[in-house]
N, C-alpha and C positions, 0 to 999 in steps of 0.2 A: 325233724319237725320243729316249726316254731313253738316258742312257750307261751301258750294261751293266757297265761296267768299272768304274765310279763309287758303289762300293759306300758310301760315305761320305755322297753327294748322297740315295740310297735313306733313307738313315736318317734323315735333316734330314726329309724329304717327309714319314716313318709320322710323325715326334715332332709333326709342325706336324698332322698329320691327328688323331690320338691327342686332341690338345688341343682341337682344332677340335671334333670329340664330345664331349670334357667340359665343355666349355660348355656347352653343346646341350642337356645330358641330363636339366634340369629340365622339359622339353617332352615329356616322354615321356608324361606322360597328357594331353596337346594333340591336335590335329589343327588341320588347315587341309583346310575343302574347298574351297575354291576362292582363287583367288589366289596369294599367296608373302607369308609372313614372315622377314625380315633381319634381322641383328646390321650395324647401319653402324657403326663406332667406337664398341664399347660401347650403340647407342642401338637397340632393339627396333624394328621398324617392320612393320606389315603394311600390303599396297598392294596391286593389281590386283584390289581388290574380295575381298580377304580376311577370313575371318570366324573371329576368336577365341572357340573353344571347350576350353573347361577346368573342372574338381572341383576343390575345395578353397576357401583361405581368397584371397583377390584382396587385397593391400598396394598402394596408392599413396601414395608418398612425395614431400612439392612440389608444384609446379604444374604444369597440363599440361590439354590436352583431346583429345579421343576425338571425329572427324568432326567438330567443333562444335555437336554436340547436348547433351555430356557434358562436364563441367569440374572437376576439382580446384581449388579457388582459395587463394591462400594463408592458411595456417593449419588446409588442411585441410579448406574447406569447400567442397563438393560441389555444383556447383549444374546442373539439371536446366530445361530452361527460364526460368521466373521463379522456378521455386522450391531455396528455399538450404537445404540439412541440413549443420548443425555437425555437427563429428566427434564420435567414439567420447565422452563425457562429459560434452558439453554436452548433447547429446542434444532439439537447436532444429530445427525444421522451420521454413521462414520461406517464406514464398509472395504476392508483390508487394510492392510497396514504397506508405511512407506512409500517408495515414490511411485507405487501402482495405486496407492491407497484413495480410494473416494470419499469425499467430507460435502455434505448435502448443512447448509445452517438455515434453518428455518427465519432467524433473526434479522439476519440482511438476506436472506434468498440468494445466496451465492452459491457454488457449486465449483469444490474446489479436487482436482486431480492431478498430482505434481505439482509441474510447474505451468496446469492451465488452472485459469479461474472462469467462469461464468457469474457474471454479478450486473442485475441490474439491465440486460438484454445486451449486456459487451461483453466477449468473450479473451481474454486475455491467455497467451501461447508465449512461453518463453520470459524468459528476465533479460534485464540490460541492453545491451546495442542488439540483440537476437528477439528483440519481442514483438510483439506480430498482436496488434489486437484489432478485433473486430465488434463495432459498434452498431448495433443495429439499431438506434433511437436515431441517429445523421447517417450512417449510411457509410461511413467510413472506414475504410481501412489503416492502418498504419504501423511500417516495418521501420525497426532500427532506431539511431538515436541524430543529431545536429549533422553535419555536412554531407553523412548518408541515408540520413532520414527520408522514408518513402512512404506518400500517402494516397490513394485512390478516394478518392468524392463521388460516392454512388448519387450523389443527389447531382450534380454538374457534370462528372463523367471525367473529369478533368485528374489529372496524374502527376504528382508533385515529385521529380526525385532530385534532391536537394534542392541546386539553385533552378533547376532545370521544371517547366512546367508546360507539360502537353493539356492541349484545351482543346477538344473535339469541336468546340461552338464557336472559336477565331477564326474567322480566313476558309471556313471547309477543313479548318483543324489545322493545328499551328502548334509549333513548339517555342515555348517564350523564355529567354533570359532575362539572370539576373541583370541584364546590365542592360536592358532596353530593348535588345535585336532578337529579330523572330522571324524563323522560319516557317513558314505555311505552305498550306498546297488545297486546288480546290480542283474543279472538274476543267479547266485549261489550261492552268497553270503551278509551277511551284517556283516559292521564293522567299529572299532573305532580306530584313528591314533591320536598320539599326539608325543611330545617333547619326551615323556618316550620309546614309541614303539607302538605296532599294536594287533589289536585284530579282526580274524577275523572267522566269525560263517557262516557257507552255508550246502548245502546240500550233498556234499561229502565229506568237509572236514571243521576242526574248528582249529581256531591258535591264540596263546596269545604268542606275541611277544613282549617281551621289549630288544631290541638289538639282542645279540647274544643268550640271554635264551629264551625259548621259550616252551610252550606244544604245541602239535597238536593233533588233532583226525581226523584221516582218514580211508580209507578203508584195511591199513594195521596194524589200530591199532590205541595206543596211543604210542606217543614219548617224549621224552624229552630232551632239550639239553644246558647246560649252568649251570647244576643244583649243587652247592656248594656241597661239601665234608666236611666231620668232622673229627675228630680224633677221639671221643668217641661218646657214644651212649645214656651220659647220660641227662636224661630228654625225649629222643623222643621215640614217638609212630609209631605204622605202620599202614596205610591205607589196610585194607581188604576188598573182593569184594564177597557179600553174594551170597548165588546161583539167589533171585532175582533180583543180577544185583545190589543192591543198595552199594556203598560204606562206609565203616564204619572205625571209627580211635580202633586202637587195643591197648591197654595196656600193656604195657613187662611184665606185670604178668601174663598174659596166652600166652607167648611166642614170640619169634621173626619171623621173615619171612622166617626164613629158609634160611638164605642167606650161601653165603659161610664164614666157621671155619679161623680164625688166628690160626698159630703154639702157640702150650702152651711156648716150648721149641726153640730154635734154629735146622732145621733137622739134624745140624749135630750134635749135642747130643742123637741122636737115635742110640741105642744098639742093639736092635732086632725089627724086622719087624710083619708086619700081614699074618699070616698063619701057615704052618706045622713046625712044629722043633721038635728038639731033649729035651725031658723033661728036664728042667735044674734042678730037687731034687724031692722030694718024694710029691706027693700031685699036682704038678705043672701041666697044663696038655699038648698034645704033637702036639693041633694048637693054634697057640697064636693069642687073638680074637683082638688083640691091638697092641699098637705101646708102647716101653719102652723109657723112654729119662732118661739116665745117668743124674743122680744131684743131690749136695751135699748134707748130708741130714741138714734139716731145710730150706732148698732154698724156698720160698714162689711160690706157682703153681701158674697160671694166668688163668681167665675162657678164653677158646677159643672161648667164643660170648654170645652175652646178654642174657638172657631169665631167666626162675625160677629155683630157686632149688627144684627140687622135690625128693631129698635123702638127708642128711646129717649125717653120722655116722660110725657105725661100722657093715660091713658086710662080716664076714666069708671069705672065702678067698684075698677078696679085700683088708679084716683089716678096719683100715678106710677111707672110699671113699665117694666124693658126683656125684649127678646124677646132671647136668641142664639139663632143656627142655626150647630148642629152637623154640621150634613152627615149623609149618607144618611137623609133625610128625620125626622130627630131636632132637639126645640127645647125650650130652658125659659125658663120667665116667672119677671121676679120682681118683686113687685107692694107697694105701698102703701108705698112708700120717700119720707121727710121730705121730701126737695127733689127738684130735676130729678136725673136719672143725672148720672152723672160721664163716660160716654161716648155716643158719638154711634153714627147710623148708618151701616154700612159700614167702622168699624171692628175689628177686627182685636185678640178678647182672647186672654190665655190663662188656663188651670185657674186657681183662685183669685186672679184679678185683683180689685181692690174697683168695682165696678159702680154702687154709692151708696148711702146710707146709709138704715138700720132705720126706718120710719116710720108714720104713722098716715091715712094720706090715701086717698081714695073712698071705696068703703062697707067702715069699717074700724070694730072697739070696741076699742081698745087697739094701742100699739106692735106691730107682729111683721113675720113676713117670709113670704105666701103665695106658697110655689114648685108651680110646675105643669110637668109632663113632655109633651109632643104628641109621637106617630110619627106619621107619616104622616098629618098633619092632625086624628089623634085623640089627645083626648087619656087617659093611662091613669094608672096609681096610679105617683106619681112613685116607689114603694119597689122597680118592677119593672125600675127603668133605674140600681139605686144598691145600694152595696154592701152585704152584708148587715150588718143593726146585731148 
């Protein structure tokens, strides 16, 4: 029982209770449903399965933890299972550790995992010549680092890998070098462009261009245009086209292409022409199968085009004469020459070689040089195989 009398002890008791509520009184919009919370020496404690409920701003100052689910750690930093948030300014959310570990920075909004970063709407994979980032503000991709540096252009479509650049918008889409030349392709064609010229292959037509020379293959054929000229013919061979189509290089020793004869002579050294006349001596006959050109004797003949000799000698009226064949069934003679030819058979001339000398031999009245033209085992007016006089 208190001491009634003890008026002095009464008042100690209200001053110690008075205070004991002023402490208190920040918990006034608290509650505790269940359990009990205590002031033990300054130190807040909820226990018997008490549950802190409160409004307002929540300050934790230091370290400390809450059931061990919830941790202040020092400096501040918060950590909730594996995952750590810096305080008020850093503003770091961190979640595992190492290189699986995720780091969220509220500061720059980056978003960092290994060795990916997210910053900024570009996402960066990889360090050094291995990095791979994707920008989604342009649109871009880009792998690697200078000579195998690869980039995709979502905004043009276009693919950069190093020197090399495919462009879907060139040509129906074309692949372009450093160094000028480009390869393209569209719906009839594909081809290659550079400093030199153009080359292009489709389905009607195919063209190799460098300037002004050029082949084509179209539906009228093959062309050609720009194509050098020679004086002679020695050393070249001819392109022939077998029946199945495949193209083969031809040898001048089984003939030339049967192109058009050079004059042996000048035409105005021609004496008598091809056809009927009047026999000029005994043996002679009275159509002349040939053309005669007046010249002095020993004057050296000239072959009137490349191809073989396929005679060389002496034959009977002609005396002595050699035959070339020119290929594609084209041949000339050339007859009544002073001595033997100067070349043999299965030799190998070309355009204006000297074949042997002007002469008077078989049935001949005077120095000259009878050239005869055969196609095709006939023979015709040598002026229709020679250029015009």
């Amino acid at each position: 029982m208190p001491n009634l009398n003890d008026a002095f002890g009464w008042i100690e008791d209200i001053k110690r209770e008075i205070a004991r509520l002023k402490s208190g009184a920040f918990l006034e919009n608290s509650s505790i449903t269940q359990g009990r919370m205590r002031f033990i020496g300054g130190l807040l404690k909820l226990d018997s399965g008490a549950t802190l409920d409160g409004e307002g701003t929540f300050i934790w100052r230091g370290a400390g933890s809450i059931a061990g689910d919830f941790e202040v750690l020092e400096g501040g930093v918060i950590k909730v299972g594996g995952v750590l948030i810096s305080p008020i300014g850093g503003g770091r959310i961190m979640i595992g550790a190492g290189p699986n570990g995720i780091i969220l920075d509220a500061a720059t909004g980056s978003l960092t995992n290994g060795n990916v970063t997210i910053e900024g709407g570009k996402a960066t994979f990889g360090v050094g010549s291995a990095q791979v980032v994707i920008d989604g503000a342009t649109g871009m991709i880009t792998a690697g680092t200078g000579a195998a540096k690869v980039t995709i252009d979502g905004a043009t479509g276009k693919v950069v890998l190093g020197a090399l650049t495919l462009d879907p918008t060139t040509d129906g889409g074309a692949a372009l070098f450093s160094n000028g030349s480009k390869l393209f392709s569209n719906l009839l064609a594909i081809g290659l462009k550079n400093s030199f010229g153009e080359m292009t292959i489709g389905a009607l037509a195919s063209l190799l261009s460098f300037g002004d020379n050029h082949v084509s293959v179209g539906p009228t054929g093959i062309s050609l245009a720009g194509v050098r000229a020679v004086d002679s013919t020695d050393g070249v061979k001819w392109l022939g086209i077998l029946d199945s189509g495949e193209i083969v290089k031809v040898s001048p020793s089984v003939g030339g292409p049967g192109s058009r004869l050079s004059w042996p002579f000048p035409p105005s050294m021609v004496t008598s022409e091809y056809g009927p006349r009047d026999s000029p001596g005994e043996g002679a006959s009275t159509f002349h199968e040939g053309i005669d050109f007046g010249a002095a004797e020993g004057t050296p003949i000239p072959s009137a085009g490349s191809g073989v000799v396929e005679f060389a000698g002496e034959s009977g009226g002609f005396g002595n004469c050699v035959v070339i064949n020119h290929g594609g069934g084209l041949k000339t003679r050339y007859a009544h020459m002073q001595t033997l030819p100067a070349v043999t058979v299965g030799q190998t001339v070309t355009r204006g070689q000297a074949l042997g000398p002007v002469g008077n031999t078989g049935v001949s009245f005077g120095a000259h040089l009878h050239f005869e033209v055969e196609v095709d085992g006939v023979k015709v007016n040598p002026r229709t195989k020679l250029p015009a006089s």
